[in-house]
Backbone as a chain_set.jsonl record, in Angstrom:
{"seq": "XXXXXXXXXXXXXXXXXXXXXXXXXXXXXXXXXXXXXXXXXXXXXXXXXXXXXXXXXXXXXXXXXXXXXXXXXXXXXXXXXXXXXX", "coords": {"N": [[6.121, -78.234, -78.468], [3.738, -80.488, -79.412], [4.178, -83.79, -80.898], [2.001, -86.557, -82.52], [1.991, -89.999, -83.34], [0.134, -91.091, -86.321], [0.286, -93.339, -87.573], [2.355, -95.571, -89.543], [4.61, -94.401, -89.795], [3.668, -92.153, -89.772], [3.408, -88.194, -88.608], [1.931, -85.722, -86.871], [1.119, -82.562, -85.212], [-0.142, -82.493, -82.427], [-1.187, -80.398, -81.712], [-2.975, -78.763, -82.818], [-4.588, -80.174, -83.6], [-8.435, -80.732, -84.241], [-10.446, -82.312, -83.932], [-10.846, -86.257, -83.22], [-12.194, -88.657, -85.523], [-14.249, -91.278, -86.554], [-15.343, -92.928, -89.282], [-17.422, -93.47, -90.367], [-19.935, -92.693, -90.17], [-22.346, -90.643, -92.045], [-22.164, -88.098, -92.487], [-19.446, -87.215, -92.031], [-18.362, -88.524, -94.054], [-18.959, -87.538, -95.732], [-17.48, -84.944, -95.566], [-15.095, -85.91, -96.013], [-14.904, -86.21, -98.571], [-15.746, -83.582, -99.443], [-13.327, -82.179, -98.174], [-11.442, -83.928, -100.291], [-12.354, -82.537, -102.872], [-11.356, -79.778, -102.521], [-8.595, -80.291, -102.192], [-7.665, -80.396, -100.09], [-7.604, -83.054, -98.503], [-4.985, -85.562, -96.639], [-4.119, -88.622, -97.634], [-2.885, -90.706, -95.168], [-3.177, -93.407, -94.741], [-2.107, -95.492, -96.176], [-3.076, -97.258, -98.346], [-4.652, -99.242, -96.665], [-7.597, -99.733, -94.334], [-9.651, -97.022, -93.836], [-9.514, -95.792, -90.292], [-10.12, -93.801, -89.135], [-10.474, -89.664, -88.435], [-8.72, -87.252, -89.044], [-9.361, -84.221, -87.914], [-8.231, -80.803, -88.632], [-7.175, -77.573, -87.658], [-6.291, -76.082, -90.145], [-8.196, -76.488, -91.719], [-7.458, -78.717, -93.033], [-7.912, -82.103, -93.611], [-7.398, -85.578, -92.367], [-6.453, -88.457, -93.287], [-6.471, -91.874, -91.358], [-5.367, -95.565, -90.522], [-5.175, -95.878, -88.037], [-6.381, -96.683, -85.005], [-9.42, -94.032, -83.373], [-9.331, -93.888, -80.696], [-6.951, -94.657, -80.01], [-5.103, -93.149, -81.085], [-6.511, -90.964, -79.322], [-5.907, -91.723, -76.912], [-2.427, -91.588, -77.546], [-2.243, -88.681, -77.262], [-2.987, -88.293, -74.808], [-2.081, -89.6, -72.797], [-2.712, -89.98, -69.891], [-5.166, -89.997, -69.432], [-6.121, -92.736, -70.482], [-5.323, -94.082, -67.902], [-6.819, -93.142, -66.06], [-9.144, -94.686, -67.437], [-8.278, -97.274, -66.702], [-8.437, -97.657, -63.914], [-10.889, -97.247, -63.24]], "CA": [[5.196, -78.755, -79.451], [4.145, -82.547, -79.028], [3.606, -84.412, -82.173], [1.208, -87.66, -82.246], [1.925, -90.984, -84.482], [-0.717, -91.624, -86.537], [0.502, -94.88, -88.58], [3.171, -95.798, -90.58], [5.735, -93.53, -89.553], [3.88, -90.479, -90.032], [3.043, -87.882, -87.431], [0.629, -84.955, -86.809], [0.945, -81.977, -84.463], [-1.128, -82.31, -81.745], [-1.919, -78.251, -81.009], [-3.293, -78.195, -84.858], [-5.928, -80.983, -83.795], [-9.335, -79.771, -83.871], [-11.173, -84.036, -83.573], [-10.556, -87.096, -84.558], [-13.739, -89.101, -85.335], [-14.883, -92.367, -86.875], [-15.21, -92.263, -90.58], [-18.932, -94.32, -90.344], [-21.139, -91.555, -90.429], [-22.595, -89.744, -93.841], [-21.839, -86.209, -92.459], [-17.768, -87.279, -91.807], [-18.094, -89.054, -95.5], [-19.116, -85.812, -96.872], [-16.818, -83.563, -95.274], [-13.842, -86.55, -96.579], [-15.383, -85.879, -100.094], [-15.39, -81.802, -99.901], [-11.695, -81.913, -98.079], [-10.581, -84.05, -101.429], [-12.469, -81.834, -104.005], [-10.643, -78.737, -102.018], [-7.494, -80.235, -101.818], [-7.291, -80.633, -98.249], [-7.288, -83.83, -97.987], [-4.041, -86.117, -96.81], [-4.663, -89.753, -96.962], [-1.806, -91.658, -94.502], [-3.272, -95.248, -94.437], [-1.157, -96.647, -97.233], [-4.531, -98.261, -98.868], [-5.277, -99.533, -95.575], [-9.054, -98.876, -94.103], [-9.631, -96.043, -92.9], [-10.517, -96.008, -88.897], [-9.943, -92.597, -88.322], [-10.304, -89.334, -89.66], [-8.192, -86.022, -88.142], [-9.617, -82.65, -88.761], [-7.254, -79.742, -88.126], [-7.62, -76.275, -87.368], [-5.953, -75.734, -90.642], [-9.064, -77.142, -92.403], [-7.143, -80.376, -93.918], [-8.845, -83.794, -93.098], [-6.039, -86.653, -92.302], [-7.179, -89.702, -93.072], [-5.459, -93.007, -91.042], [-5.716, -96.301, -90.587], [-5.139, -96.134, -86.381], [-7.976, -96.569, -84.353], [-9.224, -93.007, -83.208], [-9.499, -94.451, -79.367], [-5.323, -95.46, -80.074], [-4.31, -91.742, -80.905], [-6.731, -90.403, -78.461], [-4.418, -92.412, -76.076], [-1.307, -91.186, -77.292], [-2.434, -87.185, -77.072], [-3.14, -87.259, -73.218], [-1.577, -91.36, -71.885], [-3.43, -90.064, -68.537], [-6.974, -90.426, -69.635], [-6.211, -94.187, -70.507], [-4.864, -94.712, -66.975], [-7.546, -93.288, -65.542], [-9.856, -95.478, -67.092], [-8.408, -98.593, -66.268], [-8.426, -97.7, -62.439], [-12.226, -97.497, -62.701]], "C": [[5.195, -80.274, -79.354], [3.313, -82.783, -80.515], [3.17, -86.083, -81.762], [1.431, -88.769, -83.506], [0.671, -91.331, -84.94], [-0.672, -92.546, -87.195], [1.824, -94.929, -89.274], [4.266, -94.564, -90.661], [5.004, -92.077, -89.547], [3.097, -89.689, -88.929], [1.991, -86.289, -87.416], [1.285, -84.078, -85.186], [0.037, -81.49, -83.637], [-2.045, -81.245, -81.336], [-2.428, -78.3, -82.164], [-4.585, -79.142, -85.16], [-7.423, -81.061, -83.539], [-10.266, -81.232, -83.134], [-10.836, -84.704, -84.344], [-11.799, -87.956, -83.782], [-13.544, -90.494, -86.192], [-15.523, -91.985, -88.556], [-16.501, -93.258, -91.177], [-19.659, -94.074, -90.736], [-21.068, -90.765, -92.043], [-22.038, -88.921, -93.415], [-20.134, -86.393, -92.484], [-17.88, -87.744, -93.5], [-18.105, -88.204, -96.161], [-18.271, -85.229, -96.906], [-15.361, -84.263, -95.894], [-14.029, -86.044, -98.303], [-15.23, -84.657, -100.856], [-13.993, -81.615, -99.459], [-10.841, -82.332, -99.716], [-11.22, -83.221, -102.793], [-11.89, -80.073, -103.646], [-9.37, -79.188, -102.166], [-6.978, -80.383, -100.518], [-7.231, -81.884, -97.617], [-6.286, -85.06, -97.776], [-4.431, -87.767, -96.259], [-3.375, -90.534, -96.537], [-2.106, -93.067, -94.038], [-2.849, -95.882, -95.33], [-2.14, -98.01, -97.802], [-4.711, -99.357, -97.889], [-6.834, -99.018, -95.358], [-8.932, -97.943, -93.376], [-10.393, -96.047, -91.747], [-10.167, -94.872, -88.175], [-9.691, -91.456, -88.858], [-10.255, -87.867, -88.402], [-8.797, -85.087, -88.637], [-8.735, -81.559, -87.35], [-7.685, -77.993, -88.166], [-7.448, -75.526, -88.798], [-7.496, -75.855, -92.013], [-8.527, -78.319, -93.014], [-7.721, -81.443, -93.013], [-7.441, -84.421, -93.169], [-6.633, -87.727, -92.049], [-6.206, -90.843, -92.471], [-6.06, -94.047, -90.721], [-5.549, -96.844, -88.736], [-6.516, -95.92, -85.491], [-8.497, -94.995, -83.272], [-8.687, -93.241, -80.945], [-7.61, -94.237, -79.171], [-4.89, -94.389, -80.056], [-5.336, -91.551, -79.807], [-5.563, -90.51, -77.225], [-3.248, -91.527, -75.926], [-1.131, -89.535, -77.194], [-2.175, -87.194, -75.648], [-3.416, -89.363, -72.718], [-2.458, -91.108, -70.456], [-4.713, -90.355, -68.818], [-7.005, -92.162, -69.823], [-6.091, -94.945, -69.19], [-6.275, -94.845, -66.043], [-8.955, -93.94, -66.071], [-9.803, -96.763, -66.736], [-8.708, -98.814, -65.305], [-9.911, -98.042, -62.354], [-12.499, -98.935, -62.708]], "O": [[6.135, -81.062, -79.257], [2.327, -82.248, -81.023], [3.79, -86.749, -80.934], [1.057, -88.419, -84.626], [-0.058, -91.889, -84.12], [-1.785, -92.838, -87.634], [2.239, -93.794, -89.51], [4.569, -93.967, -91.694], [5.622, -91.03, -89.356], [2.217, -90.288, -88.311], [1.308, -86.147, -88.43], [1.778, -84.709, -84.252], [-0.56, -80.426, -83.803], [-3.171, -81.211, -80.838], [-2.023, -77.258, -82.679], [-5.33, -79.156, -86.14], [-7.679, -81.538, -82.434], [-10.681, -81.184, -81.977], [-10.549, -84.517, -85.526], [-12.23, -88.065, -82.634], [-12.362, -90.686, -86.481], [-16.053, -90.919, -88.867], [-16.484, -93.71, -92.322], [-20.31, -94.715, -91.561], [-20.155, -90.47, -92.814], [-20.987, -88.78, -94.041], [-19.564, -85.486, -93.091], [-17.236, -86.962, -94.199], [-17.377, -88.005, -97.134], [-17.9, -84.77, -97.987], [-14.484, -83.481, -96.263], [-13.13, -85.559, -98.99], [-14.883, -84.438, -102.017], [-13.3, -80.931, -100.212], [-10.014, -81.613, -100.277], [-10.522, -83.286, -103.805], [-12.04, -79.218, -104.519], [-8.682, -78.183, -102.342], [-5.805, -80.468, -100.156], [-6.899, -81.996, -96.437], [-6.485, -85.89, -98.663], [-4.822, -88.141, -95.153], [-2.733, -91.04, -97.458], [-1.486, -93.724, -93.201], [-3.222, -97.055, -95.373], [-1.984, -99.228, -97.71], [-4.937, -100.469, -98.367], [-7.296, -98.092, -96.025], [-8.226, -97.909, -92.368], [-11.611, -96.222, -91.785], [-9.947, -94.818, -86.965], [-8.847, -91.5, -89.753], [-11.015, -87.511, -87.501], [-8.846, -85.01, -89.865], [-8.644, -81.515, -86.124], [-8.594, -77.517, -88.846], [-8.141, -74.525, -88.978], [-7.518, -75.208, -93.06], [-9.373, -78.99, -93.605], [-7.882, -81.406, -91.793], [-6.511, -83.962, -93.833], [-7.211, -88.053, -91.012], [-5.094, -90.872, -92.999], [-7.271, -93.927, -90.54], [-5.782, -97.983, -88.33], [-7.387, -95.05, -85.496], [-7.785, -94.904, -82.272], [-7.814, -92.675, -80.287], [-7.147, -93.671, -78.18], [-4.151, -94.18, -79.093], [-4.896, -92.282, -78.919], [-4.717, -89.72, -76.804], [-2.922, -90.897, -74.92], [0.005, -89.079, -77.059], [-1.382, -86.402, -75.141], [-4.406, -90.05, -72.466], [-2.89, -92.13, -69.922], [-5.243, -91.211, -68.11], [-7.916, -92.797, -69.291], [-6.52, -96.093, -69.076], [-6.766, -95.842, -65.514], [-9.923, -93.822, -65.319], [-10.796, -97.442, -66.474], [-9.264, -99.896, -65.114], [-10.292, -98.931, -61.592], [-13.577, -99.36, -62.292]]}, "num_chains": 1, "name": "protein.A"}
């Protein structure tokens, strides 16, 4: 099982990660809005902005303040390599 830092010490199990997206768009604002009137939603940016917003297989939203690009990174370190080569 590989677990992924998403900020401030706290971490996230990568097999449980369905996307992480950009928290810009109305339709992601919505779905932050129905995760917290469900209960599903965990906010880990320590009233930081939010620049990134996990959705899990479990249905919970994870809100953080790491840039989604930054975890993408730390899921799969080879995709970063190979774009520097280009």
């Amino acid at each position: 099982m590989k677990f992924i830092n998403i900020g401030y010490g706290n971490i996230v199990s990568a097999n449980r990660i369905i996307a992480i997206v950009s928290p810009d768009s109305a339709p992601i604002r919505r779905l932050i809005q129905e995760s917290r009137d469900k209960g599903k939603l965990i906010d880990s940016t320590y009233g930081r902005r939010t620049r990134a917003v996990i959705i899990t297989d479990s249905e919970h939203v994870i809100l953080s303040s790491v840039q989604p690009e930054t975890m993408a990174n730390r899921i799969d370190p080879a995709s970063d390599e190979e774009e520097n080569e280009q």
